[in-house]
PAGULUM-941330 format. One line per field, with one value per residue: x, y, z of N, C-alpha, C in turn. Coordinates in Angstrom, 3 decimals. Example, Ala and Ser with C-alpha at 12.3 -4.5 7.8 and 13.67 -1.06 7.14 Angstrom:
n_c1 (13.190:12.850)
n_c2 (-5.690:-2.250)
n_c3 (7.800:7.080)
ca_c1 (12.300:13.670)
ca_c2 (-4.500:-1.060)
ca_c3 (7.800:7.140)
c_c1 (13.200:12.900)
c_c2 (-3.300:0.030)
c_c3 (7.800:7.870)
***
This chain:
n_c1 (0.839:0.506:0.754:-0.370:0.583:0.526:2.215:4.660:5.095:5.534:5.935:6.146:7.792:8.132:9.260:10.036:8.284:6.358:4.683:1.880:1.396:3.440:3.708:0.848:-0.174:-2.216:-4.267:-5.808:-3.276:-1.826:-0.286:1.729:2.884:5.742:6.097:8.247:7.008:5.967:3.584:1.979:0.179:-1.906:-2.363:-4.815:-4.490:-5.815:-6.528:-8.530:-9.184:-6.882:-6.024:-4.230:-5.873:-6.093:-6.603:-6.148:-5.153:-2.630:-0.949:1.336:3.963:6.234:7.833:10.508:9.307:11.230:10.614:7.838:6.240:4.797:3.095:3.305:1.982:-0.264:-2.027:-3.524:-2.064:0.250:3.919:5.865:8.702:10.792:12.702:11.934:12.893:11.105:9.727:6.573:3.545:0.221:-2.812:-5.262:-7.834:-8.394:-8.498:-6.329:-5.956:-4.848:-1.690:-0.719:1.185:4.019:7.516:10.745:12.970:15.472:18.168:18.030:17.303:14.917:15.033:14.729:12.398:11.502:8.884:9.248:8.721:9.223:8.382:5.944:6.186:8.041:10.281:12.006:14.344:15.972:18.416:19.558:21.612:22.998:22.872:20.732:17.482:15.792:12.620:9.927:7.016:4.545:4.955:6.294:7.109:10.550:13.179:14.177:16.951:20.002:21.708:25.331:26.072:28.185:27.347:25.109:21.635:20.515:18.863:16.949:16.901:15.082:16.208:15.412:14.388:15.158:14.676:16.003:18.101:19.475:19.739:21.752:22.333:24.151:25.193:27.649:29.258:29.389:28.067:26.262:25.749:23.738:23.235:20.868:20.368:17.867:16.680:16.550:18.202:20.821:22.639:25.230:27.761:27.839:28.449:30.399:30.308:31.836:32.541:31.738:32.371:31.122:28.577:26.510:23.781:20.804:19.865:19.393:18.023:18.857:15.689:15.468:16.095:18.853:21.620:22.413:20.635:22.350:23.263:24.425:21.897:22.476:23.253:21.841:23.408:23.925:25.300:25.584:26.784:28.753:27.581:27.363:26.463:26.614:26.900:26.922:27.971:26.996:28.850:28.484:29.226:28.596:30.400:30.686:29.123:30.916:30.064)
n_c2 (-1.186:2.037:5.544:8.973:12.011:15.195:17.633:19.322:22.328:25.505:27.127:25.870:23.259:20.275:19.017:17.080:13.955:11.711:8.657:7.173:4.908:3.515:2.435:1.738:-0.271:-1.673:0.306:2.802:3.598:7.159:10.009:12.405:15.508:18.033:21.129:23.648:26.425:26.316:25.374:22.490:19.087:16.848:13.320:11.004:7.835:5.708:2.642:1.374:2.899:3.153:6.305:9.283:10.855:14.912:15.891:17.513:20.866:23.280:26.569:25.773:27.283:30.583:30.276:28.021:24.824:22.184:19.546:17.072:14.917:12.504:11.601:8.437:6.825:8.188:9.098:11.267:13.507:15.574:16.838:19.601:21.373:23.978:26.583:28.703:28.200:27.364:24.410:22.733:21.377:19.537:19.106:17.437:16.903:19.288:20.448:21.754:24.033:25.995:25.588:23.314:23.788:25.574:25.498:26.937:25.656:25.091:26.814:27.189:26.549:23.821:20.724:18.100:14.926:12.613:10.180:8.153:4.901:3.115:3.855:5.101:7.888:9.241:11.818:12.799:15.637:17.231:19.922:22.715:23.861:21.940:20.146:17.067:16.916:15.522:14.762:14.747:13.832:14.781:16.842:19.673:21.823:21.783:20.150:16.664:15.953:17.384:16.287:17.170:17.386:18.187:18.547:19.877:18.448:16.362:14.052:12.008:8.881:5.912:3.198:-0.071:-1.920:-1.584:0.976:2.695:3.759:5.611:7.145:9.456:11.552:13.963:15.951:17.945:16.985:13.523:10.786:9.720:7.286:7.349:6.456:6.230:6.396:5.262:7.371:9.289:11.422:11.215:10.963:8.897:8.159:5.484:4.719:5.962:7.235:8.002:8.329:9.438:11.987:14.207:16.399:14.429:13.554:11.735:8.410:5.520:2.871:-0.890:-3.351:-6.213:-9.156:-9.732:-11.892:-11.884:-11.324:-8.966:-8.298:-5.461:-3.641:-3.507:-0.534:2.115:4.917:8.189:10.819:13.982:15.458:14.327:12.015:9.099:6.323:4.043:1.345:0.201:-1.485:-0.421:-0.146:-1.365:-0.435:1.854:5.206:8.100:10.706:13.884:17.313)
n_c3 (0.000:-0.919:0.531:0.147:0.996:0.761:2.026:1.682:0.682:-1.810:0.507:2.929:4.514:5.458:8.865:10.959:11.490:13.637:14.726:16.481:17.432:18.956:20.790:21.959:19.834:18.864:18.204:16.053:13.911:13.675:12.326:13.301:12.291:11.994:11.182:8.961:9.118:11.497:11.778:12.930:12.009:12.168:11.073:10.144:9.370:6.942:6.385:4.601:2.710:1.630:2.202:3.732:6.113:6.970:9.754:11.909:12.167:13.330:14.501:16.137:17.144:16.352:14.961:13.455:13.361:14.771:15.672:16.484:18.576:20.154:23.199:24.328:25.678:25.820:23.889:23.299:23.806:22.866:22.600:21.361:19.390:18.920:16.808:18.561:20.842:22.494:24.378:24.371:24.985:24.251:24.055:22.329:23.124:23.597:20.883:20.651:21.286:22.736:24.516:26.482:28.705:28.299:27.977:28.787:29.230:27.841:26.251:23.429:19.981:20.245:19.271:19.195:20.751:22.294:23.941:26.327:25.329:27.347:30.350:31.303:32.360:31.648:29.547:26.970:26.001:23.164:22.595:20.610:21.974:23.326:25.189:26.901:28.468:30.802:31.053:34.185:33.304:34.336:35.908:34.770:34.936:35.924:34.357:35.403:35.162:33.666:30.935:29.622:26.061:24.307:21.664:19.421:19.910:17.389:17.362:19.631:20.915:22.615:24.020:22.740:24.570:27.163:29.355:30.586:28.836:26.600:22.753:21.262:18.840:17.811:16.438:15.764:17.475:17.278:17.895:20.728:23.537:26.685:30.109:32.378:35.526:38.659:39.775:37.885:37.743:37.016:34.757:32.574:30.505:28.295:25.701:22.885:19.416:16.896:14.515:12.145:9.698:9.314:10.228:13.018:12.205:11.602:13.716:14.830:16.458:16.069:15.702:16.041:17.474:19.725:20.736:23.489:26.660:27.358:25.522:23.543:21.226:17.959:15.974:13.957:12.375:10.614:8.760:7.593:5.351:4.624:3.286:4.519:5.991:9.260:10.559:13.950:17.261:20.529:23.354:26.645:28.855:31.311:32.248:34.372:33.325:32.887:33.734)
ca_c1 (0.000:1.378:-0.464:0.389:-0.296:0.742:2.745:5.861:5.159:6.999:5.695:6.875:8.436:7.560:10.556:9.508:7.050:6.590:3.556:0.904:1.219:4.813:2.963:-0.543:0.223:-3.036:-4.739:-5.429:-2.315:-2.241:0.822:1.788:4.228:5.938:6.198:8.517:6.192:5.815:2.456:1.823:-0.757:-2.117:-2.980:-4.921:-4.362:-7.143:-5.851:-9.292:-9.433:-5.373:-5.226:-4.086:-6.602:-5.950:-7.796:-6.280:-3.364:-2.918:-0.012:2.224:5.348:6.208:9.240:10.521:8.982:11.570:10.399:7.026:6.493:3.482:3.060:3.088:0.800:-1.578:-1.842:-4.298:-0.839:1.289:4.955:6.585:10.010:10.913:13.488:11.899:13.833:10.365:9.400:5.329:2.853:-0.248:-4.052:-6.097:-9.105:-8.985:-8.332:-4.928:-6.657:-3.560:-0.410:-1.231:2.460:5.342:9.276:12.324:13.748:16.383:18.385:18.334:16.207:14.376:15.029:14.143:12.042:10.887:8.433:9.972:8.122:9.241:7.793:5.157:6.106:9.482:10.030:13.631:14.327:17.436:18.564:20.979:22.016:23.860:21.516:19.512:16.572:14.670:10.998:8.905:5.369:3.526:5.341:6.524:7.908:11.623:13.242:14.715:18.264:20.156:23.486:25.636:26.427:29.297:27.065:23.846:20.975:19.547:17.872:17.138:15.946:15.225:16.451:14.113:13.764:15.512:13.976:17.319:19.403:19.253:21.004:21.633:22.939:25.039:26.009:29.285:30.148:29.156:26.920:26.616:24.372:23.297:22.735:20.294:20.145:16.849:15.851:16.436:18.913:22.216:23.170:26.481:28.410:28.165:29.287:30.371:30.739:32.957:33.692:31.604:33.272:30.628:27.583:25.553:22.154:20.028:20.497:18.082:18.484:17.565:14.741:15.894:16.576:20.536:22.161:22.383:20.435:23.612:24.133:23.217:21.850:22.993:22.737:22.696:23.619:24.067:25.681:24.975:27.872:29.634:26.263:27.763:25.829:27.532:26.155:27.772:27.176:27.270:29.728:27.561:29.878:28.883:31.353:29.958:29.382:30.867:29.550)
ca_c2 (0.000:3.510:6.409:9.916:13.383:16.930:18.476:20.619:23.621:26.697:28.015:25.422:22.072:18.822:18.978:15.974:13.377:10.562:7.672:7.191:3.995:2.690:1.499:0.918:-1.064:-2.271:1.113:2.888:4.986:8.488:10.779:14.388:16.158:19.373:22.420:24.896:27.427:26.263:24.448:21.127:18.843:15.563:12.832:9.673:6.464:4.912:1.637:0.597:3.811:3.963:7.519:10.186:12.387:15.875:16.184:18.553:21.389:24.349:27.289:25.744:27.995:31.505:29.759:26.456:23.934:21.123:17.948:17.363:13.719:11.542:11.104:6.984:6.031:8.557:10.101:12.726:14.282:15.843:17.517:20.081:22.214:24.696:27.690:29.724:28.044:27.080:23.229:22.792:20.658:19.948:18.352:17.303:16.807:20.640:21.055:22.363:26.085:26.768:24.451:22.904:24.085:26.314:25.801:27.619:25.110:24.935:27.867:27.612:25.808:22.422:20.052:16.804:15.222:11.199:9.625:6.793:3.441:2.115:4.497:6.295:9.665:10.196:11.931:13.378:16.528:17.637:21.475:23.097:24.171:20.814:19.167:16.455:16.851:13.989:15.316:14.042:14.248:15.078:17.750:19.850:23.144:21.854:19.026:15.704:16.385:17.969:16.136:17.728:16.530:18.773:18.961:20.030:17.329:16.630:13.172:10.951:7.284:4.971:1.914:-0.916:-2.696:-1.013:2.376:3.542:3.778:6.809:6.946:10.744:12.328:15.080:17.196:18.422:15.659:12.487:10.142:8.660:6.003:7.686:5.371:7.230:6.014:5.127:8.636:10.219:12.368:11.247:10.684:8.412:7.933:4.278:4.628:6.918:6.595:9.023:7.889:10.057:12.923:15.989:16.684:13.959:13.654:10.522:7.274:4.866:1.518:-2.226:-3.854:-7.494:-9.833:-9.981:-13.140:-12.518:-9.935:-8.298:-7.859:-4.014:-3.880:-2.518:0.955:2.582:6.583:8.930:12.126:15.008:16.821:13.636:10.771:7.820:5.628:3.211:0.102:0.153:-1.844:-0.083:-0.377:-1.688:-0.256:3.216:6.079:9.335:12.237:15.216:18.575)
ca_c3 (0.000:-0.705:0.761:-0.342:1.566:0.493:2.958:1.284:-0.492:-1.786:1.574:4.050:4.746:6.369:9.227:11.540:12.116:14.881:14.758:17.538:17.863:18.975:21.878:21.630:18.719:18.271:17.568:14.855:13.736:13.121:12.438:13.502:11.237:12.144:9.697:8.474:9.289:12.904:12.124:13.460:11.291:12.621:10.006:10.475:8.101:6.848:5.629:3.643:1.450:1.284:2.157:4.573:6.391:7.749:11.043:12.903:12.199:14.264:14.745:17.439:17.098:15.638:14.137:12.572:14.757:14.007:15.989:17.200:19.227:21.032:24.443:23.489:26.641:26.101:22.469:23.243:24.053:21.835:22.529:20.335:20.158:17.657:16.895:19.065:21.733:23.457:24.378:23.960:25.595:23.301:23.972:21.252:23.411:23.512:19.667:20.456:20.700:23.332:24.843:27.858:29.366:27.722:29.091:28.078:29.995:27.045:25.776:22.114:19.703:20.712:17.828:19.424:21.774:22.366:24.946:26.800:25.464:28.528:31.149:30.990:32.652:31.357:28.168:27.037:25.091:23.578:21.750:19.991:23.323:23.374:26.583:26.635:29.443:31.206:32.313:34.458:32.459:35.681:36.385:33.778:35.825:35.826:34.659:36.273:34.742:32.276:30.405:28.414:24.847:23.454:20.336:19.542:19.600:16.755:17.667:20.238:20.016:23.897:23.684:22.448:25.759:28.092:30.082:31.302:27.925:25.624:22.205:21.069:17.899:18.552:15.329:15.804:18.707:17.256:18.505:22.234:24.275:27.752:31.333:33.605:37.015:38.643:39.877:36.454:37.856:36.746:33.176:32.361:28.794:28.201:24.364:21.914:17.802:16.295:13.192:10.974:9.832:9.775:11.093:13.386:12.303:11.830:14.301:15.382:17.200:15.795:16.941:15.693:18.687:20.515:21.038:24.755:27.501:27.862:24.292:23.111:19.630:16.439:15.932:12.157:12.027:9.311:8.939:6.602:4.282:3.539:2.915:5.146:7.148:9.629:11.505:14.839:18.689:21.497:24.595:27.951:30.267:31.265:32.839:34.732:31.971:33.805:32.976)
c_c1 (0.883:0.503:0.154:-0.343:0.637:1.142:3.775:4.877:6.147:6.770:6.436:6.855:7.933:9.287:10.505:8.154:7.146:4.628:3.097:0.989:2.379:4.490:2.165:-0.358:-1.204:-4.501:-4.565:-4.400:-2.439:-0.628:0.652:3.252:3.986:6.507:7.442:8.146:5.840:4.245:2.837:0.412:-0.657:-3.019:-3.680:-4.808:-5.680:-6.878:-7.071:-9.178:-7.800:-4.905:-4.829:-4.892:-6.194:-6.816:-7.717:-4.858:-3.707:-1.336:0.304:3.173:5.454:7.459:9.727:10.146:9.612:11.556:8.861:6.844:5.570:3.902:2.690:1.829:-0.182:-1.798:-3.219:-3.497:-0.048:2.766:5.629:7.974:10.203:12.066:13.172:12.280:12.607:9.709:7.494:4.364:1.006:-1.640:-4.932:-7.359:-9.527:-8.569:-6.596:-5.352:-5.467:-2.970:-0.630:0.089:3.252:6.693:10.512:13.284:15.491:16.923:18.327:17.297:15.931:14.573:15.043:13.599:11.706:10.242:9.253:8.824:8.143:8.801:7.064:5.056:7.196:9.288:11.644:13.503:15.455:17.200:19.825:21.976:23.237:23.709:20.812:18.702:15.767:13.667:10.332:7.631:4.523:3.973:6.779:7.561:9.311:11.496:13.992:16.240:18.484:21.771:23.588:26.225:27.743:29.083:25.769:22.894:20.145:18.172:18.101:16.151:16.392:15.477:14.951:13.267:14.171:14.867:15.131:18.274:18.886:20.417:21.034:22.548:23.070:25.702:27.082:30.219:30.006:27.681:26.958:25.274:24.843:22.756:21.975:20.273:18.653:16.002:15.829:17.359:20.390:22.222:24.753:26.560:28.589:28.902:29.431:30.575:31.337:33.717:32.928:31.859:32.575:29.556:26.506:24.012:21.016:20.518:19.012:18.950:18.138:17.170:14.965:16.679:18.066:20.233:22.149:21.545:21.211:24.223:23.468:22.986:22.585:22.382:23.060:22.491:24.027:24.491:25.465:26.186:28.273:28.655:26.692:26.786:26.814:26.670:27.269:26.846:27.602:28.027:28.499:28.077:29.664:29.883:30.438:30.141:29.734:30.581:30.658)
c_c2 (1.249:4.626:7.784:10.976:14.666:17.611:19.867:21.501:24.632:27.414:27.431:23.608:20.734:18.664:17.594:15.227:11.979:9.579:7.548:5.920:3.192:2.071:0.815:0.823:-1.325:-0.845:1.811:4.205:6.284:8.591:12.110:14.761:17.570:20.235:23.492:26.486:27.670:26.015:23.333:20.567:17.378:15.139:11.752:8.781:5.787:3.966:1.153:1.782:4.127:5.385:8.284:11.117:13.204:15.998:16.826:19.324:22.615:25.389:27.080:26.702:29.038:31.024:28.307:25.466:22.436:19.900:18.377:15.780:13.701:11.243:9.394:6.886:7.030:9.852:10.962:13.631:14.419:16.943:18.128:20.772:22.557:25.760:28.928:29.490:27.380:25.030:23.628:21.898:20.625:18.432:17.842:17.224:18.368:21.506:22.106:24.316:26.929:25.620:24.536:23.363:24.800:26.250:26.350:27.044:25.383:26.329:28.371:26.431:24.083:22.026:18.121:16.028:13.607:11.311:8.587:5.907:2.701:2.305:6.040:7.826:10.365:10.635:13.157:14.219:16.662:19.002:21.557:23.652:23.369:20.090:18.274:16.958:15.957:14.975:13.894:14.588:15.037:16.320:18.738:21.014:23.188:20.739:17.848:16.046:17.134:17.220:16.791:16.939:16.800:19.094:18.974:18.616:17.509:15.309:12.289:9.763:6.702:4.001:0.780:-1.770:-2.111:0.569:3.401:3.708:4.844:6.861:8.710:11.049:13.880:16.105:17.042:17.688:14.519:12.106:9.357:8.489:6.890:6.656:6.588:6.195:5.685:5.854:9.842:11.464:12.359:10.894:9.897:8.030:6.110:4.005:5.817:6.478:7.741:9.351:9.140:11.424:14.195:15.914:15.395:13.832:12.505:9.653:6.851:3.223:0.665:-2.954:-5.154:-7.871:-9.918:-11.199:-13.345:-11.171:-8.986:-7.316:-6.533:-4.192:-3.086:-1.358:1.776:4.198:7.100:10.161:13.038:15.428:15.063:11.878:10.051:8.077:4.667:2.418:-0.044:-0.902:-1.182:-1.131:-0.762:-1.032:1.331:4.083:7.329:10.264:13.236:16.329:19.662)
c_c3 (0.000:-0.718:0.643:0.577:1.662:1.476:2.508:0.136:-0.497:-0.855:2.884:3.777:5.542:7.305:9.986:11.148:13.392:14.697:16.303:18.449:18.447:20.003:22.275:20.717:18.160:17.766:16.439:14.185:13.217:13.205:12.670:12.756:11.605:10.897:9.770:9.122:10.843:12.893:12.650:13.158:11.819:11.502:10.471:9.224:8.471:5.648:4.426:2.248:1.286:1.502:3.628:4.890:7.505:8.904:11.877:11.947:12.951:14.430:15.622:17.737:16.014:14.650:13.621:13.480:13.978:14.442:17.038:17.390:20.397:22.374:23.664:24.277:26.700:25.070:22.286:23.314:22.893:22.126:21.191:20.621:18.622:18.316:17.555:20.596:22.966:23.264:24.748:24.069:24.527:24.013:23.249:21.759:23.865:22.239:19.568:20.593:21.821:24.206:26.349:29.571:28.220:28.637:28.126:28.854:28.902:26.526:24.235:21.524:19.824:19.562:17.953:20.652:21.529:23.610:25.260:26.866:26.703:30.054:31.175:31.052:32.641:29.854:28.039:25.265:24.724:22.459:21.047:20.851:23.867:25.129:26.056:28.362:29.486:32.356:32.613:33.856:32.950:36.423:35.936:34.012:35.696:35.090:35.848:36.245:33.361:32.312:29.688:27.134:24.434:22.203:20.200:19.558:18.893:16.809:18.868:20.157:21.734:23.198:23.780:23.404:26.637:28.383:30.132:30.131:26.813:24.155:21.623:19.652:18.518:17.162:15.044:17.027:18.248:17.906:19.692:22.682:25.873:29.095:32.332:34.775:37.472:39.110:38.864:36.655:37.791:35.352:33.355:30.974:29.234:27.022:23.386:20.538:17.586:15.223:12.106:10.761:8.951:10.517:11.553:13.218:12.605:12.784:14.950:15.988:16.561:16.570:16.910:17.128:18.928:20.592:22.667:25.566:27.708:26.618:23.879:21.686:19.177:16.504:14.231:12.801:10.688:9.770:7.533:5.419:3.202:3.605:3.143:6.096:7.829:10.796:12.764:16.470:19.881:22.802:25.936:29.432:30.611:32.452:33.035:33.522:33.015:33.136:32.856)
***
């Protein structure tokens, strides 16, 4: 099946999107894609008629809103973060008509944000600021911590089974795997990659079974200037990140 839906124009961009379902699996998926423009447009799939319908969009951000991302366990929720340096809390059961929270927790622009599949009330941001932040859901005011990267973040990806393991793209630092502790308030470097030689961008984890509990998966990344990808496994052993 290939389902098509009109997002770029000569006005604005399709910068993110993230699926509804990485958790409740068995519902029916929708996507949210962030804009250029600092919209934010929620689609649903409708597998019998093959297509994409628009069902909600709304002016989140006066500026590029470049990652917007599902509360997993409870996708009436929607998180955003854009170049206007502000992170963005988002309801759908109130049409989005204003953001349920605003934080400038971050100094510079938000450009990525995941729920944690593996617990419900964490959810980790990172900026160009070169931070990642672990919130608690429930309480939005500060966060839990802040590591530093050494390079902006442009993505982060939880590990596939694990709660406590973060993998981060970093720009102009590479790419490193994160150990939080079990009050969310320490961060440690368990691995770094380093090989690609400009800017950090893509990286995701595989979901394909390890040989042993112990074993971390494969990890593919990509970098921007010079179009290498590289299949790498993370280190298990983590070391304190000092700030």
């Amino acid at each position: 099946m290939v389902t098509k839906y009109q997002t770029n124009t000569d006005k604005k961009l399709a910068l993110s999107l993230d699926w509804s379902n990485r958790v409740q699996a068995t519902e029916t998926p929708r996507i949210a894609v962030s804009l250029s423009n600092g919209d934010v447009t929620v689609l649903d799939l409708n597998p019998a008629a093959s297509a994409l319908i628009e069902t909600l969009s709304w002016r989140a951000h006066d500026l590029e809103a470049w990652i917007v991302g599902w509360n997993y366990h409870d996708t009436n929720v929607l998180y955003t973060g854009a170049d206007d340096c502000r992170l963005k809390g988002w309801d759908m059961r109130m049409d989005c008509s204003f953001a349920t929270f605003t934080s400038r927790a971050h100094q510079m622009g938000v450009c990525s944000i995941q729920s944690n599949p593996h617990d419900e009330h964490i959810l980790a941001t990172g900026s160009y600021d070169e931070s990642v932040l672990i919130w608690d859901t429930r309480s939005m005011r500060q966060p839990l911590s802040t590591t530093k990267t050494g390079g902006g973040v442009w993505r982060l990806k939880w590990h596939p089974t694990r709660k406590d393991i973060l993998l981060a793209g970093c720009m102009h630092n590479g790419f490193h795997v994160f150990h939080y502790d079990p009050s969310w308030t320490t961060g440690t470097l368990g691995s770094s990659f380093m090989e690609h030689k400009s800017l950090a961008y893509g990286v995701d984890w595989s979901y394909a079974a390890t040989l042993t509990p112990l074993e971390q998966p494969l990890v593919v990344s990509c970098s921007f200037y010079d179009h290498l990808i590289h299949l790498w496994r993370p280190k298990d052993t983590p070391t304190e990140v000092q700030d």
